[in-house]
C-alpha positions in Angstrom: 0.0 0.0 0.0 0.9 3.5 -0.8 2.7 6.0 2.1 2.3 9.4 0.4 2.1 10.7 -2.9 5.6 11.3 -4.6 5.2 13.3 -7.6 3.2 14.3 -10.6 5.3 14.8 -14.4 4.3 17.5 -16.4 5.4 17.4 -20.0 5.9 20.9 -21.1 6.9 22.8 -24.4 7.9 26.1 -22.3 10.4 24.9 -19.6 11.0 28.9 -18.2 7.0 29.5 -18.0 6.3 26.3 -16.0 9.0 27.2 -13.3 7.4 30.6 -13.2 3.9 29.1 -12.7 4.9 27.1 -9.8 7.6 29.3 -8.7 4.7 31.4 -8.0 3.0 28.5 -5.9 6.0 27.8 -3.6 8.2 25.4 -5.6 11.6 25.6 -5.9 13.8 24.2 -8.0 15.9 21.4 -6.6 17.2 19.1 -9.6 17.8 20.0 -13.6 19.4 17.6 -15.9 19.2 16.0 -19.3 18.0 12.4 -20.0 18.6 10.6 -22.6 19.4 7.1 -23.8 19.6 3.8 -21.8 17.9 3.0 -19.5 15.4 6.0 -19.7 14.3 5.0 -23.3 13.4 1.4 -22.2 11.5 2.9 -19.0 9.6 5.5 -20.3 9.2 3.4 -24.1 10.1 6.7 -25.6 13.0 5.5 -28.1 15.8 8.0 -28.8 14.6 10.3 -25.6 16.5 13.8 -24.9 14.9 16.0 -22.4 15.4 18.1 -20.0 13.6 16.7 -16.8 14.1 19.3 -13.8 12.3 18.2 -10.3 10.6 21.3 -8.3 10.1 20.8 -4.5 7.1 23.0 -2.4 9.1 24.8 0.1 8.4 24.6 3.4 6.3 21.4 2.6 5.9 17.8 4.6 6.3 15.7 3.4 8.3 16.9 0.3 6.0 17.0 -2.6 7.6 17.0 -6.3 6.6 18.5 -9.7 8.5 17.6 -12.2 8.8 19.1 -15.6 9.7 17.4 -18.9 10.9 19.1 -21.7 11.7 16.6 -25.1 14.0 17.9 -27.1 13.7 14.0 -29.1 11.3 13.2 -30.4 9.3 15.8 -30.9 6.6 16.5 -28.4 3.3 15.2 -28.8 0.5 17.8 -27.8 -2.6 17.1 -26.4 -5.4 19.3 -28.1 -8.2 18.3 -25.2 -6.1 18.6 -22.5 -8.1 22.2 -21.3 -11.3 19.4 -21.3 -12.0 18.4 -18.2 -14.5 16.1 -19.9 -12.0 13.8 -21.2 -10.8 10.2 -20.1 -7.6 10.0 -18.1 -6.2 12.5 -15.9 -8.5 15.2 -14.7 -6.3 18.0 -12.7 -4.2 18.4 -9.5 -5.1 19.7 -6.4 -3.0 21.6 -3.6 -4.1 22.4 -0.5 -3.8 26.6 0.7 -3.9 28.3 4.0 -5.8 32.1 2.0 -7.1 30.9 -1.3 -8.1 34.5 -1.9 -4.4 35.4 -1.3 -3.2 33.0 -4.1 -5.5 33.3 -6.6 -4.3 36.8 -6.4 -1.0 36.6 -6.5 -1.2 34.3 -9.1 -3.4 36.6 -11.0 -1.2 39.4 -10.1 1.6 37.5 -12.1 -0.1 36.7 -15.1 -1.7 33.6 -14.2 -5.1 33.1 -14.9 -8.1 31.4 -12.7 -10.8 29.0 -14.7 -13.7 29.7 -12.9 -15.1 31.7 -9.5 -14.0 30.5 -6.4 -16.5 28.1 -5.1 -17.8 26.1 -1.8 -18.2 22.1 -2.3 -17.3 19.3 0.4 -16.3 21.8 3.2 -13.6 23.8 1.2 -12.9 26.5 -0.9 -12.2 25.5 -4.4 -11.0 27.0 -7.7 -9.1 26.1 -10.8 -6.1 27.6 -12.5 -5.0 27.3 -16.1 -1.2 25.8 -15.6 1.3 25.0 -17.8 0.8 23.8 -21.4 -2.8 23.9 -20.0 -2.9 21.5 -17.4 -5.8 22.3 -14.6 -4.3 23.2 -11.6 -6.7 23.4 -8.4 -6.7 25.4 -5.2 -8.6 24.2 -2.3 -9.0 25.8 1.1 -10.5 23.1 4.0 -12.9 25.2 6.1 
């Protein structure tokens, strides 16, 4: 059985915007390097691989939670043209948990960073969505 979640991969075609994004959240970055070849072909079945693959930590978080970014330079990235859909099968959004929503959603807004939808009250929480990187759905959610 699981202890804790690890880490969520985001696959991203602007490497400098996604650190801003979540530079803006609290990460930091710990860990940039290149993969390529053996074994990382074989384990992610992506022949040929080059990317850059750099590992963002939340500061002042426990346990230490992990976003990390992939940028292919080979092969060519794939990109996703439903992945604003929330509709669609497979991996919905992330959420991270904030002491002020109000306070982030503004700061993020205040660096560019645009919400989804109104803040709104479901399950005993605060909740919004963000428009990350690439377009992933990023979600804020304040426990009441």
């Amino acid at each position: 059985m699981i202890t804790r979640f690890d880490h969520l991969t985001i696959v991203v075609q602007d490497l400098d915007a996604a650190k801003r994004f979540f530079g803006v959240l609290g990460f930091r970055e710990d860990i940039n390097v290149v993969i390529s070849g053996e074994p990382f072909a074989s384990y992610m079945g992506v022949p040929g691989i080059e990317a850059d693959h750099v590992t963002l930590v939340a500061e002042g978080v426990e346990p230490r939670t992990e976003i990390q970014l992939l940028h292919y330079r080979a092969p060519p990235m794939m990109p996703d043209p439903h992945i604003r859909d929330l509709r669609k099968i497979g991996l919905n959004h992330i959420c991270f948990s904030v002491d002020d929503i109000a306070k982030v959603v503004a700061e993020m807004q205040s660096h560019g960073f645009a919400t989804k939808n109104d803040v709104m009250d479901f399950h005993a929480r605060k909740l919004v969505f963000l428009e990350g990187p690439e377009g992933v759905t990023i979600e804020l959610s304040e426990w009441h």
